[in-house]
N, C-alpha and C positions, 0 to 999 in steps of 0.2 A: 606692845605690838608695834614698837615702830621702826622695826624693820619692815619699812613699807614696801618694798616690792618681796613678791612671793613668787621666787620663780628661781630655776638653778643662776647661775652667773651667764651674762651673757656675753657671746662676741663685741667685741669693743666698737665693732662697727656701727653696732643697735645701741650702744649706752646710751651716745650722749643726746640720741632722739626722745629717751625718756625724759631726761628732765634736767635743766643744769644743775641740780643738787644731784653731784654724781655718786655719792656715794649710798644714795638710797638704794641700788640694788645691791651694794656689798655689804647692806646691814641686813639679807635678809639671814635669819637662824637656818641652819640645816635640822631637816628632818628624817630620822634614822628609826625603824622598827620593822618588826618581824612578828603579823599577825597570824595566827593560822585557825582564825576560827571568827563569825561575824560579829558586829561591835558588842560592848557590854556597857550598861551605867548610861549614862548619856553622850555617850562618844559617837562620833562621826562626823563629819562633811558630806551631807548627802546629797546626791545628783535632783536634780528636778523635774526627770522625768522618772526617777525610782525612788522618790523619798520612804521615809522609816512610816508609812502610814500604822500599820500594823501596831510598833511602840506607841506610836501618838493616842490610838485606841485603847490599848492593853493598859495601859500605864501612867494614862490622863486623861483620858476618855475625852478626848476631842478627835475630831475627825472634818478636818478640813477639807473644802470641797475643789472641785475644778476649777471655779471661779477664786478662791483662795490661793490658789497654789500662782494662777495665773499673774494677779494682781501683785502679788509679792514677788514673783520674777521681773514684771516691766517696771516694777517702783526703783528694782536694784541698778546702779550704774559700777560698773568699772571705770577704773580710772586710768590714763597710761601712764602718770608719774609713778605708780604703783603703789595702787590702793585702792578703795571701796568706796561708794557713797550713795545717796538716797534723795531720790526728789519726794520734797513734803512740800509742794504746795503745787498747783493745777495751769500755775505759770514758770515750770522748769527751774526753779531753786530746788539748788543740789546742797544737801549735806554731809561733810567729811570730815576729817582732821585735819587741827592746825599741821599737822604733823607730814597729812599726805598733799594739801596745798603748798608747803614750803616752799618748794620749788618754785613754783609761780609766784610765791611772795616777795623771793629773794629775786626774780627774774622781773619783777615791776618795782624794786625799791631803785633808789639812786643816792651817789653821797650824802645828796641832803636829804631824802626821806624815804627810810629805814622801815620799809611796810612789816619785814619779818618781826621787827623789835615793836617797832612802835604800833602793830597793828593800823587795821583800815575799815571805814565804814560811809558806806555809799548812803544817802542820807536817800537818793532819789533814783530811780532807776538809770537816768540821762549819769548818772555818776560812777556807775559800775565799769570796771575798766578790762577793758580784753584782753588775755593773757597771751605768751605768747607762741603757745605750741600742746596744749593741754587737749584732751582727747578723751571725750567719757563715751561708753560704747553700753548698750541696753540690750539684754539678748529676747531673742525674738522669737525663735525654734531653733529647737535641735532634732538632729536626725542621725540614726545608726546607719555607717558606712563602712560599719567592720566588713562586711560581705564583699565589699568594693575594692575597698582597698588591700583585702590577703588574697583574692580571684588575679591582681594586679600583680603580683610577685609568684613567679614560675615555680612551678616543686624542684625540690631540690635546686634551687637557684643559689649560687656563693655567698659570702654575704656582701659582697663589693655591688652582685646585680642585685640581689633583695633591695638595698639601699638604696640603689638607683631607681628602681619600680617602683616602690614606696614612697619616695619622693612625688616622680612624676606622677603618681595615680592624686595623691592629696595636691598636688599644685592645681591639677587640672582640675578635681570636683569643686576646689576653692575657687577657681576664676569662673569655671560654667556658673555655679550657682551665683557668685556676685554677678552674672552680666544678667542671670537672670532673674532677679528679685531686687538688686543695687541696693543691697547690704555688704556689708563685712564678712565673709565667711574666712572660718579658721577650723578645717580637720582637726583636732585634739584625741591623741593618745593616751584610752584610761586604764586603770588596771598594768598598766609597764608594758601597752599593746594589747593586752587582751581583747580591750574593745578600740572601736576609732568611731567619735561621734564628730557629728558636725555641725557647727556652732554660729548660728546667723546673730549678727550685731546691728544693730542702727545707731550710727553715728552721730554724735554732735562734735564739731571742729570749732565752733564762735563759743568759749565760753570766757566767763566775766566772773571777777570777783567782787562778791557783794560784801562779806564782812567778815573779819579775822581780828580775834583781839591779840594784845601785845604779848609776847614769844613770854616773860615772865610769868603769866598766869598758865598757858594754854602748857608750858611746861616746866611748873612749879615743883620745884626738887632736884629739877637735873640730874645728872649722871649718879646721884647719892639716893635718888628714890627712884631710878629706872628700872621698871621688872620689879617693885619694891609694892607690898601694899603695909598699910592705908593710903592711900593718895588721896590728892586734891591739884587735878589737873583740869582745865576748861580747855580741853581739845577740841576745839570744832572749828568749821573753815563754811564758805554758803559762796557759793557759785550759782551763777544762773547760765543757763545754755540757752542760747540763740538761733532764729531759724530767719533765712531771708530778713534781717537786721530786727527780729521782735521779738520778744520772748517767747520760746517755744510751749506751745500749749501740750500740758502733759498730762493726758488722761487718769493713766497710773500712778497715785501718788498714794505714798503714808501720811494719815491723818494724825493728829500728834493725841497724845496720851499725857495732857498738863501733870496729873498726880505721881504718875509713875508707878512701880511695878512693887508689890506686896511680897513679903519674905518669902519663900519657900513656893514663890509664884514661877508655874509654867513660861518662860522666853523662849525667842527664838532668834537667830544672828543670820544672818541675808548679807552676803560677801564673797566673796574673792579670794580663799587661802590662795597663796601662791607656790610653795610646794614643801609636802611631805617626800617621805621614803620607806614608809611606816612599811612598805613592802619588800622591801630588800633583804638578800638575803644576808647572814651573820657573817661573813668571809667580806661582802661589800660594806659591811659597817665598822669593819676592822679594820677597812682600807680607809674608809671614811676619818675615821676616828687614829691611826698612824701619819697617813698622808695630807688628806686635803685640810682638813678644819686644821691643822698645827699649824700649813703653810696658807691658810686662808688667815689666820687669825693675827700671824705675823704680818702677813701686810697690812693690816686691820690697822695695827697699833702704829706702824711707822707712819702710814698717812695718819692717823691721828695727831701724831707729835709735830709733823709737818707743818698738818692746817692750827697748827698747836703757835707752831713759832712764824711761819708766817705773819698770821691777825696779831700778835706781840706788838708789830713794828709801826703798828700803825693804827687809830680808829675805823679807816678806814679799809685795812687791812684785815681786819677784825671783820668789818662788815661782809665782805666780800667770800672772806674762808668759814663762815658762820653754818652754813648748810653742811658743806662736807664738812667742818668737825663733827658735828652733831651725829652725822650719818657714821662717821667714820667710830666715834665713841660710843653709841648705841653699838652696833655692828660687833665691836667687839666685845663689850657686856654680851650678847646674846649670842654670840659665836661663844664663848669661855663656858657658858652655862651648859650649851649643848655637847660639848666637847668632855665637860666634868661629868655629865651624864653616859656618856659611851665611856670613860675610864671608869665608871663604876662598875666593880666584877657582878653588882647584886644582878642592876639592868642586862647589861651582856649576859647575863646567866639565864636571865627570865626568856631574850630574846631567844637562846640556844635551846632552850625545853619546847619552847612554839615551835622552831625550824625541825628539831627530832623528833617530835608524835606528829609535826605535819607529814616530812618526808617518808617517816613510818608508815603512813596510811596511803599515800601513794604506791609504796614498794608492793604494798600488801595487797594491791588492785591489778592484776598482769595488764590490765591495757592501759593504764593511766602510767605504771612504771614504762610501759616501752614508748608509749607519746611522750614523756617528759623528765623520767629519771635521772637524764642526764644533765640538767639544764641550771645545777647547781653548780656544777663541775664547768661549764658552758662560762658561768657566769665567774668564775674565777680563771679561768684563759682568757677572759676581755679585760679584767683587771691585769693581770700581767701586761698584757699588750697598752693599756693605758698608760703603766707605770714607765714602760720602755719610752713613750713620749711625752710625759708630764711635765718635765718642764720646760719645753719644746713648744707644747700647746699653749701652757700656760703664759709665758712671755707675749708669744707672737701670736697665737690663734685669737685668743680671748684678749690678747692687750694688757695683760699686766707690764709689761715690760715700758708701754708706751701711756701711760695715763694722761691722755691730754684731752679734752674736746675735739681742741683743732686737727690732731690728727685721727681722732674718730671723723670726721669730718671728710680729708684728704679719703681717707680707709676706703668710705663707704663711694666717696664720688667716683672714687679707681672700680670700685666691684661694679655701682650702678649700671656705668658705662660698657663693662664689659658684659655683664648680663644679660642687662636689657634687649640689646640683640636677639638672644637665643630664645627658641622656643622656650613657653612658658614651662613646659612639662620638664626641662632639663637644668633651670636656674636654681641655683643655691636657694635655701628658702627665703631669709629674708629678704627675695625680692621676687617674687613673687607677684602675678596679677595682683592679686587681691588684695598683699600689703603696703602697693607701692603707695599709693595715698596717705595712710601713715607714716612709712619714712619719708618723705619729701616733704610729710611737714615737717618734720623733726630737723632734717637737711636742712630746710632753710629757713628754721626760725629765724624772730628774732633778737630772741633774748641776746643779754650784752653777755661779751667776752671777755674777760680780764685776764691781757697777753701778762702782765707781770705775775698773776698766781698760774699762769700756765707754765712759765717758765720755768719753776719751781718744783711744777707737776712733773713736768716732763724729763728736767736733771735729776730729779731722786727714782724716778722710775727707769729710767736708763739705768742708773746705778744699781738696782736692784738686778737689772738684764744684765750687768756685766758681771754681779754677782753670784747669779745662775748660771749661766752658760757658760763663764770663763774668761775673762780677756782676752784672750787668744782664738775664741770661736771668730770662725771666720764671719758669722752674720754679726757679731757684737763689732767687730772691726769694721766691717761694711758701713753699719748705722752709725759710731762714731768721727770716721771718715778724719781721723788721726786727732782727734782734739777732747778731750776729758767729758766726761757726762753732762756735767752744769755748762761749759763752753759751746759744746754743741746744742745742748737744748736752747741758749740763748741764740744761736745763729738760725736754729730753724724757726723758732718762735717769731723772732724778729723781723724775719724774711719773706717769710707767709703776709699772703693777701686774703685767706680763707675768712677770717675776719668780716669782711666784706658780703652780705648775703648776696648782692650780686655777683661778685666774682665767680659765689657757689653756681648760681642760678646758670652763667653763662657757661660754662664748664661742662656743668649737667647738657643744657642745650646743644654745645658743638660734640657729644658724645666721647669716646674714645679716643678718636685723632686726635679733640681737643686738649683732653685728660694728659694725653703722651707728648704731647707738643708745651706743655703746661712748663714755666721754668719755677715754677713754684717749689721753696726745699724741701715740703711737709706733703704735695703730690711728687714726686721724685723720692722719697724717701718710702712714701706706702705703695710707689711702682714699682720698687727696688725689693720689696722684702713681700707682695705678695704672692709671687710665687713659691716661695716657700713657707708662706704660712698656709696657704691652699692646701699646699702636699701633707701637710701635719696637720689638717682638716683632715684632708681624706683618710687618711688613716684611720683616726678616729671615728671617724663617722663609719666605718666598713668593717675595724678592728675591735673598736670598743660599742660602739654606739648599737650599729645595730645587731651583731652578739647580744649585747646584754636583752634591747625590745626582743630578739625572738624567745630567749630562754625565759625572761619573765612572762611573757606572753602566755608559754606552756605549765609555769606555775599556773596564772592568772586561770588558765584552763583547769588545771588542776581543781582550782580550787571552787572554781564554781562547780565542777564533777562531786566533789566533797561535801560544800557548804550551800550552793545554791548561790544565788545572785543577791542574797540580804544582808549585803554589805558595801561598804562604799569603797571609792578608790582613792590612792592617792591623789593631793591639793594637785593641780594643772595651771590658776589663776584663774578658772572659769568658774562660775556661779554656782555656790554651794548652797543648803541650807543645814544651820548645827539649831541643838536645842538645849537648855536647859534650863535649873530652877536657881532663880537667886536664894542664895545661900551663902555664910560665913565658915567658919572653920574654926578648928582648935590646934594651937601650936600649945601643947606641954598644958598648963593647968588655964591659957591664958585663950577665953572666947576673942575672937576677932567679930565685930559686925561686921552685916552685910552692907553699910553704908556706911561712909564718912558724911559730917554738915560743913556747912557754913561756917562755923563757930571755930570747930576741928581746922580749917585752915588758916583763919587767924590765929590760931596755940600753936600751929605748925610755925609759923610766920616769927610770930613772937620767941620762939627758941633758939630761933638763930639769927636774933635782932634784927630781924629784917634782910638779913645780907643776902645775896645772891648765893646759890640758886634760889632760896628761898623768900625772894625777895617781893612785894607784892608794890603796885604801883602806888603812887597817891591816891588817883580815883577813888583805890579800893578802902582805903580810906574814909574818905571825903562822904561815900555813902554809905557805909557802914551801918550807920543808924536806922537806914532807908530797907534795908537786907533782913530777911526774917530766915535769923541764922541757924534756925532748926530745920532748916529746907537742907534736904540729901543733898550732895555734891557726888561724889562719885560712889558707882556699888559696883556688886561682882557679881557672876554668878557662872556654874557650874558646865556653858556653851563651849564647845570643841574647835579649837580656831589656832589661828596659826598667822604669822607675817603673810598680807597680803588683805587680811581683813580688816586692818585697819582702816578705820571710817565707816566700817559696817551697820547696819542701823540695827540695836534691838527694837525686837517690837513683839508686843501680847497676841493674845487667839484672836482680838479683832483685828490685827494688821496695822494696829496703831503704835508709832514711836513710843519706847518707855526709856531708849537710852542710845548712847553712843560708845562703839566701840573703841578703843586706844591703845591698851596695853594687856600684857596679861600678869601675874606675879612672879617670883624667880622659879616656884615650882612648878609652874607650866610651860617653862623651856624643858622639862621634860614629854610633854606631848610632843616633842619635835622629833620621836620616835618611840613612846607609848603613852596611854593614856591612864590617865590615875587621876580622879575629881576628891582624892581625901584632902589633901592641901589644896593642891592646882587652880588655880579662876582666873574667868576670864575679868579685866577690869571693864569697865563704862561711866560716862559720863550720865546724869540721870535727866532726863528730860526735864524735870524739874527746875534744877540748878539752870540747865541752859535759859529758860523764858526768865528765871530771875533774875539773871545776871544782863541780857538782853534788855530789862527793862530797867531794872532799877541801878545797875553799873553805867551802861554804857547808852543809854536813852533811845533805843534801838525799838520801841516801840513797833512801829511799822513792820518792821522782820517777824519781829512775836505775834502780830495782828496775823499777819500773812499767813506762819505756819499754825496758827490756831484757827486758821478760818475766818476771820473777823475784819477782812478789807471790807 
């Protein structure tokens, strides 16, 4: 699972606010399927105000109460680097993955000390260090504002004004409700529109890292056991969140579960998928599967080889492009997987039987055929209209074209400015009342910038933009401004003061005038080219975007007319809960356990003499003896999850940790558009493994005292 952000691709203007590990939103998998009937097995991502109670009863005979349900919503944190995490202890320690902290690892290391590698361990509270733009968000309520938001959009409105209303109706319910509770509010679209809930968050902005062990362990096997099981990975990361300079007191916490979780034992996974497509129809997973993932996958791999030959040139080099390869080489393992998955005729065949007895039982309804018959056909006129500007959008809307920070940065200071101004109800989303607090952290963090891997970023990604549009496009002309890809990325790179978080700061402050008055080449260069990436926003956003929300919506309709409401929607990145039993499997005559140990890592270790990726530190070593190697290290188990979960907490019917979430195995990149628990599991780390390795590795006592209760 460490495609940690869970969520489609986004505008480059919002990348680099996530997190300087930028390629963590291009490793997340796509999710592609075509359900037409409610879950089966232990499948789902279920909403938390319509969980699967009914399964829970039927089929484990637990039945969780309101206070359960409760407890395990405020325990859960999202994370904005993109991932999942969980306060276990009543003073605001957070736990996640090494995997989804990185970012922050890599953003508090320095030449001389390498936190992502050499990990870090706050011995004393005064020692935990603040990060410097991380954002974990705890939801609080939600509320249905489907009624609000489709009253909001006129009948028969085009779909240039749908989109426009739509917009303004959710800008506006998010600002009113932030000004009036002073949370976070975020309208979210489930079901493809069906419904539109509204999602209250309390924020934490001061968060600190308490202890991360060294990048070796936490991702033992690398790229040769990614998506791979048996494992033996010590993924975990321990943030504390801060309130008025003290540790936030947090009512809601997971109490740890030292033994851990019994074979064939009832779990349950509390996260964040970031998104499916499980709903889509077979026409859009055919575009999916032709179009996007091929030229997703391809830039996957060139950044790969990039942050590949870059880190070559240098230790230091190495250090620096360490995040994005990892992102970049994950990303494409799980892009290839999901992509092998839609060329399979078996899948595509299965998907085509669900979409034909669905749309059969529609026809066969005269009022459900004349509300929504069309809506398949709907939905393949918005892929046409897509294809007509894809790679239009994709260069310039979203930024492939420009892979820089720095000019994610210029991007957003050119939109802020011009936004801002406008009524809230008419501003592009992200900027938004209610989001601007989050981008403006992101704006002006201050994580360090590395102008020499920008430059690098920036000439191979131009080159890709002239490779796309043509040399001869008048806008690839424009942005190169007569001088070759790598010459020009070195002159805007170089030229730039954005570097600078005041610069940003002052910029933001003189508004507009100041933005256009700016002789800056990387603000001049996103002043130059944002009007036309606007116009191929719009487009999409009126052509493809909200075509497809309305016609899936009248599926979504559909199918609650058909099935009812006992089933879940597609991932959004908002707080899910999945369930399952740990469980092993059988590949051909050969049982797999449901855990790996101790021991198992060392024979892992020992096979490949020690070398990288498998390489284990001296420490591990050193106490070896101290280690009671029959303690589980990593298990599986049969919970429905997806990129975005990552750092999810499992935990048992008491609500107690039994494990951490990380990864899944290669055959559950097939969940990333059906579900099938014969192979498929999900991986975790065992709560076990965590307090031994805590005490007897790395002398972390304190930490283990904390999350078992024992200050």
């Amino acid at each position: 699972m460490r495609d940690s952000i869970v969520r489609k691709l986004l505008p480059l203007n919002l990348q680099f606010a996530i997190c300087n590990y930028q390629f963590a939103i291009l490793a997340v998998a796509f999710a592609f399927a075509v359900t037409a009937s409610p879950a089966r097995g232990d499948e789902g991502m279920w909403l938390f105000d319509n969980p699967p109670s009914k399964i829970f009863k039927e089929r484990y005979n637990f039945e969780p109460g309101k206070a359960w349900y409760e407890k395990v919503q405020k325990a859960a944190v999202r994370i904005n680097h993109g991932g999942s995490g969980s306060f276990v202890s009543p003073d605001g320690l957070v736990m996640t993955n090494h995997h989804v902290g990185a970012g922050a690892l890599q953003q508090l290391s320095t030449k001389e000390r390498d936190l992502l590698k050499e990990g870090f361990r706050a011995k004393t509270r005064a020692e935990e260090l603040k990060c410097h733009d991380m954002e974990f968000a705890v939801l609080q309520s939600i509320e249905d504002v489907t009624a609000k938001i489709n009253a909001a959009v006129p009948p028969e409105a085009d779909a240039a004004t749908a989109e426009k209303a739509r917009r303004a109706a959710m800008n506006e319910l998010e600002r009113e409700s932030s000004e009036k509770t002073g949370l976070r509010c975020d309208v979210v679209a489930l079901y493809n529109g069906g419904l539109y809930h509204l999602y209250r968050f309390k924020k934490y902005t001061d968060v600190r890292l308490v202890f991360a062990p060294e990048q070796d362990i936490a991702f033992f096997g690398g790229d040769p056991d990614n998506f791979e099981y048996p494992r033996y990975d010590l993924d975990m990361c321990f943030f504390r969140v801060y309130e008025d300079g003290k540790p936030a007191e947090t009512e809601n916490y997971f109490s740890w579960n030292a033994a851990g979780p019994k074979e064939n034992e009832l779990v349950f996974v509390v996260g964040n998928p970031g998104h499916t497509d499980r709903l889509k129809t077979v026409a859009h997973l055919e575009y999916l599967r032709d179009q996007v993932l091929p030229d997703s996958l391809e830039r996957l791999r060139r950044m790969e080889l990039l942050f590949e030959l870059f880190g070559e040139r240098s230790k230091e080099n190495a250090r620096r492009a360490k995040g994005g390869q990892n992102g970049a080489a994950n990303g494409r393992k799980a892009r290839s997987g999901g992509l092998a998955g839609l060329q399979d005729p078996a899948v595509l065949a299965r998907c085509e039987a669900n979409e034909r007895s669905f749309r059969e039982a529609v026809m066969k309804n005269p009022q459900l055929r004349k509300a929504c018959g069309d809506a398949w056909e709907d939905v393949e006129k918005s892929l046409a209209a897509w294809d007509a500007i894809y790679d239009e959008y994709d260069m310039l809307e979203r930024g492939s074209g420009f892979h820089s920070r720095l000019f994610g940065i210029a991007r957003t200071l050119v939109r802020l400015t011009a936004e801002t101004p406008k009524p809230n109800a008419g501003r592009l989303r992200e900027y938004r009342e209610s989001n601007l607090d989050s981008l403006k952290q992101g704006l002006f963090s201050t994580a360090p910038i590395y102008k020499d891997l920008e430059t690098v970023q920036l000439a191979d990604s131009l080159g890709a933009l002239v490779e796309t549009l043509g040399f001869d496009n008048p806008t690839v002309q424009k942005v190169l401004a007569g001088k070759s890809p790598k010459a020009r990325a070195a002159e805007l790179i170089a030229g730039t003061r954005l570097d600078d978080v005041a610069v940003r700061k002052n910029l933001a402050a003189g508004g507009l005038a100041a933005v256009e008055a700016s002789d800056d080449p990387l603000i001049q260069l996103a002043l130059s080219l944002d009007p036309a990436a606007r116009e191929v926003r719009k487009v999409y956003e009126q052509k493809v975007e909200e075509p497809q929300r309305e016609a899936y919506a009248k599926i979504a309709n559909a199918r609650f007319a058909l099935y009812g409401t006992d089933s879940y929607p597609d991932a959004t990145f908002t707080l899910r809960l999945a369930f399952g039993t740990v469980k092993g499997y059988k590949v051909g005559n050969e049982v797999i356990p449901p855990w790996t140990t101790f021991a198992g890592l060392y024979e892992r270790a020992a096979e490949h003499d020690n070398q990288p990726p498998f390489h284990l530190d001296e420490r591990w070593f050193q106490r070896k003896s101290k280690l009671n190697l029959n303690t589980p290290f990593n298990f599986i188990c049969t919970a429905d999850v997806i990129g975005g979960n990552s750092g999810s907490p499992v935990i048992d019917r008491n609500a107690e940790i039994v494990g951490l979430v990380f990864d899944g195995n290669l055959d559950s990149l097939l969940w990333d558009f059906v579900f099938d628990d014969a192979q498929a599991r999900t991986l975790a780390v065992h709560s076990a493994a965590i307090i031994e390795a805590l005490r007897k590795v790395y002398d972390a006592d304190e930490l283990a005292d904390e999350m078992l209760g024992k200050q």
